[in-house]
C-alpha angles and dihedrals in degrees: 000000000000123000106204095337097310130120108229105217121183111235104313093166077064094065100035094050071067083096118049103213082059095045092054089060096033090106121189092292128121119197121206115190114227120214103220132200131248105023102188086063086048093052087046091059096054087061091050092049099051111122099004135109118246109259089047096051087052088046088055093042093048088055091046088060086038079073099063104042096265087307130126108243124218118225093267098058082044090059098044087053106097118252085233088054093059096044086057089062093058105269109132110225095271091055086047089058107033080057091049085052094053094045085053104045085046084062098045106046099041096240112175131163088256096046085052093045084063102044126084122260091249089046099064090040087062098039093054098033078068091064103089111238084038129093146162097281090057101036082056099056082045092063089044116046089017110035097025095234113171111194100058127141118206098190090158095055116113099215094052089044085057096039099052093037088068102030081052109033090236113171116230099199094099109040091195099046090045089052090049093052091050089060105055092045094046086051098077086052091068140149080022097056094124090057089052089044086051093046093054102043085053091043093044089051092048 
């Protein structure tokens, strides 16, 4: 059930004051997860966006639609588009191809928005990791700014790593043993990880 776009959650900031280290940082917001359209664009897009600040990824994205008249494209256009054509808009060759991969695999495989919204979380992890130029990182954001998922876990991203390693005095001196503590404290915030993910990106930029 969606109501405009929008996810409706019961109280999740009920169950992750649950743990006091998370409550301290937990703020006045309030964070509401949007199922969006079209998500081999949007996974498109990720791509697009790797490596880039902000404000450039939107500029480059701007010109691929550009490309389309202000319209979302679907993978074949995609692949009709010349390699050269999306190299003019600011993707370097990799990007180029990494894109070319998703618009073909989407093809392939069948992937549409409805088939996504059916599958498992881990499922559709497996399933776009396979896709060369995607991995993990990216198919997470996917599930949740795209798919709305609300129990994700991002333990490779940077910014969490950073957050939790000082909300929760981890040491970093050993990757494998800070990932393994993440997890297990991020356990006890499920099924409401993406919303904890949310809260500490927010607390760590500010």
């Amino acid at each position: 059930m969606k109501l405009n776009g929008y996810l409706p959650c019961m109280d999740y900031r009920k169950h992750l004051r649950k743990d006091d280290k998370l409550a301290a940082i937990l703020g006045d917001t309030v964070h509401e997860l949007k199922l969006h359209k079209n998500i081999p664009l949007r996974l498109m897009a990720s791509i697009m966006s790797q490596q880039l600040s902000t404000k450039v990824a939107k500029v480059i994205f701007h010109r691929f639609l550009s490309l389309y008249n202000g319209k979302e494209p679907r993978p074949q256009q995609v692949l009709d588009t010349a390699p050269e054509t999306l190299r003019g808009i600011g993707l370097s060759n990799a990007k180029v191809s990494y894109v070319r991969n998703v618009a073909q695999f989407c093809i392939d495989h069948k992937i549409t928005d409805t088939k996504l919204q059916k599958m498992e979380n881990e499922e559709i992890i497996e399933q776009l990791t396979a896709i060369k130029g995607v991995g993990k990182w990216t198919v997470e954001m996917l599930l949740m700014f795209s798919l709305g998922r609300e129990d994700v876990f991002a333990v490779d991203d940077l910014g969490i790593q950073q957050a939790m390693c000082k909300v929760y005095k981890i040491s970093t001196a050993d990757k494998k043993k800070m990932k393994a503590r993440m997890l297990k404290i991020s356990a006890n915030w499920s099924p409401y990880r993406t919303y904890a993910c949310l809260h500490l990106w927010g607390w760590k930029d500010s």
